[in-house]
N, C-alpha and C positions, 0 to 999 in steps of 0.2 A: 400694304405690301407685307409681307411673311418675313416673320425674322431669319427664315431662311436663307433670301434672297440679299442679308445687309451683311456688312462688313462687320460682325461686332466680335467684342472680342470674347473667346473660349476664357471660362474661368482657369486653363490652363496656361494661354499666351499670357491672362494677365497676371500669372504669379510669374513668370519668365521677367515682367517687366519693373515689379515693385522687388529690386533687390534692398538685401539686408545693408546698412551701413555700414563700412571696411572698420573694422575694430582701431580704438585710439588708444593707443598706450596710456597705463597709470601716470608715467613719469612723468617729471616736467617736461615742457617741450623745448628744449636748449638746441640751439642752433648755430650756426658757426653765418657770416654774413652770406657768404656764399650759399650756404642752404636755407636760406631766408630765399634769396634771389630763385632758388631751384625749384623752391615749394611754390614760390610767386607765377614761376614760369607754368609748372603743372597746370596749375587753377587755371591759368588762360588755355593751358589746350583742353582740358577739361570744359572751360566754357565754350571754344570753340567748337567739341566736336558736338556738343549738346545744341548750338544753333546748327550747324549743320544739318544733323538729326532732322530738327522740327521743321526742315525744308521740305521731307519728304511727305508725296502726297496719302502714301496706303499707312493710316492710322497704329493699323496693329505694328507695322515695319519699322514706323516714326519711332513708338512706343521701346519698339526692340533697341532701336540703334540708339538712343536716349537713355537709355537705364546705366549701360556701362557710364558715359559721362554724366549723368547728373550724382551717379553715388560718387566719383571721382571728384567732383565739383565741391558737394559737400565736407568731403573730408579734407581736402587741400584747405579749403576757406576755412575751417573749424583750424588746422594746422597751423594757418599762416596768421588769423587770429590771436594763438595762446602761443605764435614765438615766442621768446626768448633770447635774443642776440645775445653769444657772449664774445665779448673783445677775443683776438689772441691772446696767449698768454704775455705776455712779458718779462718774464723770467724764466731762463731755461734749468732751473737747478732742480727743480719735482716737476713731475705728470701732472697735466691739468690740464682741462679741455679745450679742445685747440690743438694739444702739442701733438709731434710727431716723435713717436718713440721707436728705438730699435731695439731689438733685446734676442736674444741668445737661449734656444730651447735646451731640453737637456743632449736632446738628439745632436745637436750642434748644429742645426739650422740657426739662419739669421735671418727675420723677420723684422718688418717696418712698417705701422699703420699709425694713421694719426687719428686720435679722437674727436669724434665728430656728433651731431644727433642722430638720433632712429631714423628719420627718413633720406639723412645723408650718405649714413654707413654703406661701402659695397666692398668686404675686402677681397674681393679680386682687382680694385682698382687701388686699395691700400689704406681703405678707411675702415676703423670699427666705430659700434654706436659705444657714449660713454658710459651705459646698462650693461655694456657685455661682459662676462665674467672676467675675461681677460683685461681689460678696459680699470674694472673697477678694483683689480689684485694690482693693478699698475697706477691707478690714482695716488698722488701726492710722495711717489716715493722718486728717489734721486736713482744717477748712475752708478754702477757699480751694486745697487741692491738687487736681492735676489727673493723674486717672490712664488709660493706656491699658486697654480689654479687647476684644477681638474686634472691632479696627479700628477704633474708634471709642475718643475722651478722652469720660473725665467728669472735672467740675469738682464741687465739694463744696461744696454751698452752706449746709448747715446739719448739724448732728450734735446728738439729742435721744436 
């Protein structure tokens, strides 16, 4: 039979299917328990959607709906691997990851995010990662100080 008439794949579909792996941050991978559990959670839809996938019967299609979760699969496992669980803090007197700070721009906004690791950070829900600029001008420092980051003071209005 003619390899016209087979199902193979175009050196085209198969670079569609051999994606790049999702870049892993330099930093340590610090994690708060909850984002231990989040990353945990990932990796199962990630392996989930990836059995899914290999249900399917047309090869190249398998190939397609597979590439998104197996690169996902990979980086969760690699993730949830090099955790690092850190306790909460236990003392609210300085920033330290875990805490949840409020602090006072110069604009006179009042902001509150709690530090968290890179793959838990979302601050529209009120987390930053403990990498972020703001994150790391607010490490170890108490209420009442006032620190610069990207042209702009904040003031430390509360640490929980």
């Amino acid at each position: 039979m003619s390899v016209a008439f087979t199902k193979e794949d175009s050196a085209e579909t198969a670079s569609e299917t051999l994606l790049p792996d999702r870049p892993v941050s330099p930093h340590p991978n610090l994690v708060t328990e909850a984002g231990l559990k989040a990353l945990e959670f990932q990796l199962q839809l990630a392996r989930e959607a990836y059995e899914t996938a290999q249900k399917i019967d047309d090869v190249n299609e398998r190939r397609r709906q597979a590439a998104n979760p197996l690169r996902d699969a990979r980086y969760f496992a690699a993730r949830v691997r090099t955790a690092q669980v850190i306790n909460n803090p236990t003392s609210t007197d300085t920033v330290a990851f875990g805490s949840t700070v409020t602090f006072r721009r110069d604009d006179g906004r009042v902001q509150k995010y709690r530090i968290v690791g890179e793959d838990e950070a979302d601050p529209k829900a009120g987390s930053i990662s403990f990498v972020s600029p703001v994150a790391r001008s607010l490490m170890g420092k108490a209420v009442e100080d006032v620190v610069g980051t990207s042209g702009q003071e904040l003031e430390i209005i509360a640490i929980s």
